[in-house]
N, C-alpha and C positions, 0 to 999 in steps of 0.2 A: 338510542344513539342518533344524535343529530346528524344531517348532509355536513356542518363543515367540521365536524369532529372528526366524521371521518376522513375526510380530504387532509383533516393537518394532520392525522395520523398518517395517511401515503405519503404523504411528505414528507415526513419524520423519515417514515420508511427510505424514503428516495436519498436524503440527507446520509441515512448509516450507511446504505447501499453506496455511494461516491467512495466513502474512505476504507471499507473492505474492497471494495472493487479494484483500488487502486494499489494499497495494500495485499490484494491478493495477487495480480496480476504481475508487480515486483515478487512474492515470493512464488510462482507458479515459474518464475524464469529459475530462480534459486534453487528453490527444493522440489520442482518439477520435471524439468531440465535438465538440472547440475547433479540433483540429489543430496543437495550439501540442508543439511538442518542448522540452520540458523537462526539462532534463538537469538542473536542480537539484532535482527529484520524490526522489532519495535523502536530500538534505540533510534537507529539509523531514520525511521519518521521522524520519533525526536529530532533530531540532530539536523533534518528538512525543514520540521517546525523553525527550530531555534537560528538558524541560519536565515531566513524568511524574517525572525523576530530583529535581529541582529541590523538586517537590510533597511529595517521600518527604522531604527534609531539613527542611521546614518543620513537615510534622506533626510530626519527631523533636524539632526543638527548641523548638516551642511548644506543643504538644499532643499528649506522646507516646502520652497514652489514648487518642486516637483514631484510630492510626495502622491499627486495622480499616480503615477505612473510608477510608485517603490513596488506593488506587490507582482508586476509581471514581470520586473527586472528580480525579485526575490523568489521567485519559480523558478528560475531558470537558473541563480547562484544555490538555490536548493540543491537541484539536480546533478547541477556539475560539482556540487562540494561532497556530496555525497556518494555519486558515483567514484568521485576522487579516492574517498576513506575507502571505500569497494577496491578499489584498485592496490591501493597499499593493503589492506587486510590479504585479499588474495595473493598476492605477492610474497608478503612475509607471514600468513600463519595457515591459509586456507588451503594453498595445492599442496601441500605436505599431509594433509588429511581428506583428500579422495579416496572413496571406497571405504571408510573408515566410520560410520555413520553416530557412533557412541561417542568417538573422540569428538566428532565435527560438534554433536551436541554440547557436551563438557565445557568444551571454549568455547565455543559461541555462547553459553550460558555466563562462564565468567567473564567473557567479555562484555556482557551485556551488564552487569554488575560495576563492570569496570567505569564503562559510558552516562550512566546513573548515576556515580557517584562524583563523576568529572564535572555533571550539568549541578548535579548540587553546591559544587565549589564554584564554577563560573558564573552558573546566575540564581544560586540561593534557591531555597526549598521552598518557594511560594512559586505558584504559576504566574505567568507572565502572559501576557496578551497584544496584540498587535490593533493597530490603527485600520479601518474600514475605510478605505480609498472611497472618494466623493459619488463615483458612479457607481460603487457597489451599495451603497446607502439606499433605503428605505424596502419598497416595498410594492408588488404589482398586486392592486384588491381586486381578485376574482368577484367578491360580495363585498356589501359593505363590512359583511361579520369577519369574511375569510382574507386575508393577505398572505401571498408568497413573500419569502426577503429572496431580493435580488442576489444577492450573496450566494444564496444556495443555488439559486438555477444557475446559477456562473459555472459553480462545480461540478454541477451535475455536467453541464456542458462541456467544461474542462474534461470530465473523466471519460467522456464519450470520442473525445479528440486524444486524448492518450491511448484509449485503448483500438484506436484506427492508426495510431502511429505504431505503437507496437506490431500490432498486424502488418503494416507494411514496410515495417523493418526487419522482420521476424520469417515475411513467406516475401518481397518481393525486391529485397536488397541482396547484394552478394555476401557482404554480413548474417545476412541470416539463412544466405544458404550454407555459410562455412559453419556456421552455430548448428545448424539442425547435420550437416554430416556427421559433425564431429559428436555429436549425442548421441545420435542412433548406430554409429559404430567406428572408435576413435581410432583403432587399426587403420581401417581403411581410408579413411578420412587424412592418417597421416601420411599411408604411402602415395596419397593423391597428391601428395604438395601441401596440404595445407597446416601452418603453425597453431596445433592445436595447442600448447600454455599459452600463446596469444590470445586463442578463441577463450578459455576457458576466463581469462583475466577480463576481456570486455566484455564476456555473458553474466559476470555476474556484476562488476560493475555497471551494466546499464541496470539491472536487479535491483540493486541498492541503490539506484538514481533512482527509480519508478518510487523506492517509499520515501525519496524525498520530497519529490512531489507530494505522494499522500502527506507527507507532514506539513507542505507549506500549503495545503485547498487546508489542512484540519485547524489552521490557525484562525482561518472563515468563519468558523463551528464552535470552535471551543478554544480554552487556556492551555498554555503548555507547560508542564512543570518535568522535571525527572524522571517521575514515575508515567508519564504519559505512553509511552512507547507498550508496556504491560498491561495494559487496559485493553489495547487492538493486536498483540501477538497471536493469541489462542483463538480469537477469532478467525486472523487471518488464516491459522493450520486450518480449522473446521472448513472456510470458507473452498479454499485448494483442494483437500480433501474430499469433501462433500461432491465436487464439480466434476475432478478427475483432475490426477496427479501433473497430467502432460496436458491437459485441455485449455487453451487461454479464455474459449467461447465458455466449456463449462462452468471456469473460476468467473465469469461475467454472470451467468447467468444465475450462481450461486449468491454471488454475493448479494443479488436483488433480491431473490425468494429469501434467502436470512434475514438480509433485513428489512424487508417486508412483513414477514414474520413475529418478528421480533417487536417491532413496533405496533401491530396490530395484536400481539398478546399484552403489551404493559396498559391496552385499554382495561383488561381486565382483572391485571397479576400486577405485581410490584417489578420491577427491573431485574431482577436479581432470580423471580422466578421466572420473568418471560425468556431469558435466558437459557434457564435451567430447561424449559420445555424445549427449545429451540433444541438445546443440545438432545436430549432423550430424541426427538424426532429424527434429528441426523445418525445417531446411532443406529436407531430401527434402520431406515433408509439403507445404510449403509453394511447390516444384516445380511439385504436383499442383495444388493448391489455394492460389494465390499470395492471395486474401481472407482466406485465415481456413479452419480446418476448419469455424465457425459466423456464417460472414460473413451479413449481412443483403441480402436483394435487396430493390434500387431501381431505381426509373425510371431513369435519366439524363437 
């Protein structure tokens, strides 16, 4: 094995590592958090992706001068459109099924069916792909043999500035102090004054903004089609899982060991078994340590 084989395989690795990370990090608020199992958490990437994709035609056809500048105005229409559907989901189907963990899955599952089938009528069963903004183009050559694309170190850097905004909305805003009373115990939390179906509506809506983000960095990486959102759902569970349920540093730190992992097995294996190993590994692991390798101790 050569020096830059394996450098673009850490890489590879660093690249999977941005969109579970980011992806997990939205469902660790979700299903960490809230407890709610949401199975439409892939869609709702899509739906980042495809809002992102949506932003790149509009600058093309009304302002192609500025199409520098479509994919960070396309973040940020990601986030808020998707937190938006987060907001309306919670509203009309999700607080009716707290504590309810079978039902939350059921419709979250046909929901996510439903979103699938809605991207296949609005933008056809072929994936779709977005324009590389001028300063995301080319490539920093470490060697002559080995180049990074700029693109990804973007994300990578992206993801590390998300998950420090998280963090200090999460431990050092009044928002996330009313989010974390209200989790650790909503009694009390309500007779303190504070509007817990409020809290519950914006904890998960910022949730389902974090994967839209992941959808609009995965349009960097790769095509968006329907089915794209189901390729990274089962991930993102292992990835959460694996970390610890309530751990935001866990779900970070998971998502690099997988795929890292992951990437450094398809040197050897096919995709589909490097996978397969990954999974078996997380089970064992999990065996030992059924919380989390970074689970958080509480009272009970």
């Amino acid at each position: 094995m050569t020096t830059g084989v394996l450098i673009s395989q850490i890489f590879n690795g660093l690249s999977l590592f941005t969109i579970l990370a980011l992806m997990g990090i939205g469902l660790a608020v979700v299903f960490g958090l809230m407890g709610v199992i949401n199975m439409a958490h892939g869609e709702l990437m899509a739906f980042g992706a495809f809002s992102t994709y949506l932003t790149s035609l509009f600058f093309l056809k009304y302002a192609p001068r500025l199409m520098d500048i479509y994919f960070p105005i396309g973040l940020i229409a990601a986030f808020c459109s998707t937190a938006l559907v987060g907001l309306v989901l919670e509203r009309t189907m999700i607080r009716y099924l707290y504590k309810r963990p079978l039902d939350t899955l059921l419709a979250t599952w046909g929901l996510s069916l439903i979103l699938q089938q809605a991207f296949r009528n609005l933008f056809g069963p072929i994936n779709v792909s977005v324009p590389t903004v001028s300063w995301l183009r080319g490539a920093w050559n470490l060697t002559p043999q080995i180049g990074i694309p700029i693109s990804r170190v973007f994300i990578i850097g992206l993801t590390l500035f998300v998950a420090a905004g998280v963090y200090l909305f999460f431990y050092r805003s009044r928002w996330g102090v009313r989010i974390r009373a209200v989790m650790q115990h909503r009694e009390m939390a309500g007779a303190a004054g504070i509007n817990t179906q409020r809290v519950d509506a914006v904890t998960f809506a910022v949730g389902c903004g974090l994967a839209g983000i992941a959808g609009s960095a995965l349009t960097m990486i790769a095509s968006t089609g329907p089915s794209t959102g189901q390729q990274y759902i089962i991930d993102a569970f292992i990835v959460v899982v694996f970390g610890g349920i309530e751990s935001f540093v866990g779900t970070f730190l998971s998502a690099f060991a997988i795929g890292q992992m992951q990437s450094m097995f398809e040197l050897f294996l096919s995709g589909s078994m490097a996978k397969a190993l990954v999974l078996i590994l997380v089970i064992i692991a999990l065996y030992f340590r059924p919380n989390g390798l970074f689970s958080i101790k509480v009272r009970k």
